[in-house]
N, C-alpha and C positions, 0 to 999 in steps of 0.2 A: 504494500500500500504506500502512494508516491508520500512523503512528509514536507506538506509547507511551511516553510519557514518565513520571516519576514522581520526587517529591519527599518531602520528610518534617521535620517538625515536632515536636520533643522537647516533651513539656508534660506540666503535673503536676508534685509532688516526685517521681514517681515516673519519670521520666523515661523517659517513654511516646512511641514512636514512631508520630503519627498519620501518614498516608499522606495521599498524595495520588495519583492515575492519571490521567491526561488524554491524548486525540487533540490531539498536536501543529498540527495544523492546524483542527480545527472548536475547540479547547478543552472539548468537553464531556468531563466531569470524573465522579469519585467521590472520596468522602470514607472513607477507613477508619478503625475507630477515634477519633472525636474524645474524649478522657478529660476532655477539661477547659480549660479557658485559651478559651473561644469568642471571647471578642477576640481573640487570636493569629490563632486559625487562619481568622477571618475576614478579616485582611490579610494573610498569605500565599494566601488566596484570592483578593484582589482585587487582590495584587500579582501574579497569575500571568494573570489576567482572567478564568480558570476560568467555564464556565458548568455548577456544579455538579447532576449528577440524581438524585443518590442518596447516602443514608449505608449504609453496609456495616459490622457487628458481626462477630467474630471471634468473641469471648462475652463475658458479663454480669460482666465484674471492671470496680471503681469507675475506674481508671487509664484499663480502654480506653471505656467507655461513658459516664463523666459528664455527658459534652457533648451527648450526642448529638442527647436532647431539646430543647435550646435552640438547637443548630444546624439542626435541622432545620426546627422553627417560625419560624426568624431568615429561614431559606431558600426554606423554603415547597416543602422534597423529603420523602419517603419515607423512611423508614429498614427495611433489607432484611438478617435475622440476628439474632442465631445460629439456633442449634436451639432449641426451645421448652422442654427440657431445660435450662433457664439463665433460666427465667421469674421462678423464685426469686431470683434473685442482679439480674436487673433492676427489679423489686418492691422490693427491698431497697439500691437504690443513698441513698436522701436519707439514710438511717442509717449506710451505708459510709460516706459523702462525711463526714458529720458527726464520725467518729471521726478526718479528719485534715485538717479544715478546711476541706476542700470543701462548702461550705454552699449552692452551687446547683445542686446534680445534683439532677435529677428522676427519678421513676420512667418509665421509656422501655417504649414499650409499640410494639412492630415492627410496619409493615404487614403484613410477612411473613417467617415462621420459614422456616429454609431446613434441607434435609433432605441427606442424603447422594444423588446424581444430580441435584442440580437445577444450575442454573444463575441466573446474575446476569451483565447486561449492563448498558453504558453507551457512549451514542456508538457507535462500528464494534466495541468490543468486548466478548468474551464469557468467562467466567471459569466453568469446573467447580468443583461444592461438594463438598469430602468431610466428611465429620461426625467429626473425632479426640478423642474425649473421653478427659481424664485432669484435666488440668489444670484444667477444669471440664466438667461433663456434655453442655454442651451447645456446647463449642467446635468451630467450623468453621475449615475455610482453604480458600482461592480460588485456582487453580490455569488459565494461562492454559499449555498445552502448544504453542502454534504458537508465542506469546512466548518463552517459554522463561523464564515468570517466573510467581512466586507469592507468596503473600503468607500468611504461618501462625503469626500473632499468637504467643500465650504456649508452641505447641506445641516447637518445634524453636529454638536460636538458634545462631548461630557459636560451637561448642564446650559447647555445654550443650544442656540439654531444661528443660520447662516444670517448674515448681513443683507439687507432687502434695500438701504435707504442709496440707491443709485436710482438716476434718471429710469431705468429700464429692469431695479428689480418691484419684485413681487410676491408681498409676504402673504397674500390668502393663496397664490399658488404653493409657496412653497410650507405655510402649513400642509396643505392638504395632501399635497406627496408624501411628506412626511406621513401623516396619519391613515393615509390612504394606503402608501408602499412600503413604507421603514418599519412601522408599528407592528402590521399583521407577522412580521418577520419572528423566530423562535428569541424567548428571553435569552439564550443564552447562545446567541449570534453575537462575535467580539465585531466592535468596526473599528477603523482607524480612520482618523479625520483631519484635516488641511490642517487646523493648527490646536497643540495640545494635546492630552493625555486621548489612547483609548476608552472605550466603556462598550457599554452590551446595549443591547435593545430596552432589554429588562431593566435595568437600572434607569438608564434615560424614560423609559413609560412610569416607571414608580417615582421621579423623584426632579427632571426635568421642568423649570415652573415655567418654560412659555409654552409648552404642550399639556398645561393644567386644563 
């Protein structure tokens, strides 16, 4: 039975939690999220021996995607997300990066926008996509149900929800995915989240006060 492992890497001022996923025994690996700092997370790649196949996007905010285009051509992988819905906000990253110093984030242009039912694989494993848009239009999270682990960037974190006060987010949306998609999920589904500690499902439905 393949064992996933998973690490993570704080980078940016924003202190943005890129992921990492890998088969414990073959090492092949995914990248989620690179914001920024591609030196970093290229030696925590090669301190893990990782044989990386893919970048994976949550969505198009400068913290989680800066990197992603210099990691991926550094690497010579794919990059797979968000929703296409978030074209605008990856278009518009060398102007984001620019407003807080990040002066080499590229415009990231995805092999492939991922939609709500599809899937993304790496190695022996497989991750369901659902499309939660609030926090931006076009944010997805990867959801591994036999794991009992997911990964849901700016959407949900240990005691809070994602940031909605942009021109274009949207907190009755992204309540409702939340409660609609993340909630029905088992209590004891771990996630990892854009910024800050893990938690479980369960603990965020018992004890989370903006999902009272």
């Amino acid at each position: 039975m393949p064992t996933l492992k998973a690490g993570l890497l704080q980078v940016t001022l924003f202190q943005q939690n890129c992921l990492f996923l890998w088969d414990e025994e073959t090492k092949a690996a995914t990248v989620i999220d690179p914001g920024g700092e591609v030196d970093r997370i290229r030696e925590a790649i090669d301190a893990q021996q990782l044989a990386v196949e893919k970048i994976l996007l949550t969505h198009g905010h400068i913290d989680h995607a800066g990197g992603a285009a210099e990691l991926a051509e550094a690497l010579g992988v794919t990059i797979e997300g968000p929703h296409e819905a978030d074209a605008f906000l990856l278009d518009g990253l060398p102007e984001a990066g620019a407003e807080f110093g990040m002066n080499d984030a590229r415009v990231v242009a995805p092999d492939r926008w991922l939609s709500e039912g599809d899937r993304v694989e790496f190695g022996p494993f497989g991750f369901d996509v659902l499309h939660c848009p609030g926090h931006t239009p076009g944010h997805v999270v990867f959801i591994d149900a036999s794991s009992k682990f997911a990964v849901l960037g700016d959407v949900l974190f240990k005691g809070s929800i994602g940031r909605t006060d942009f021109p274009y987010g949207d907190h009755d949306a992204l309540i409702d995915a939340i409660k609609t998609k993340l909630l029905p999920l088992d209590d004891d589904v771990t996630f990892f989240c854009g910024h800050g500690p893990p938690s479980t499902i369960g603990e965020e439905r018992r004890t989370n006060p903006f999902l009272a």
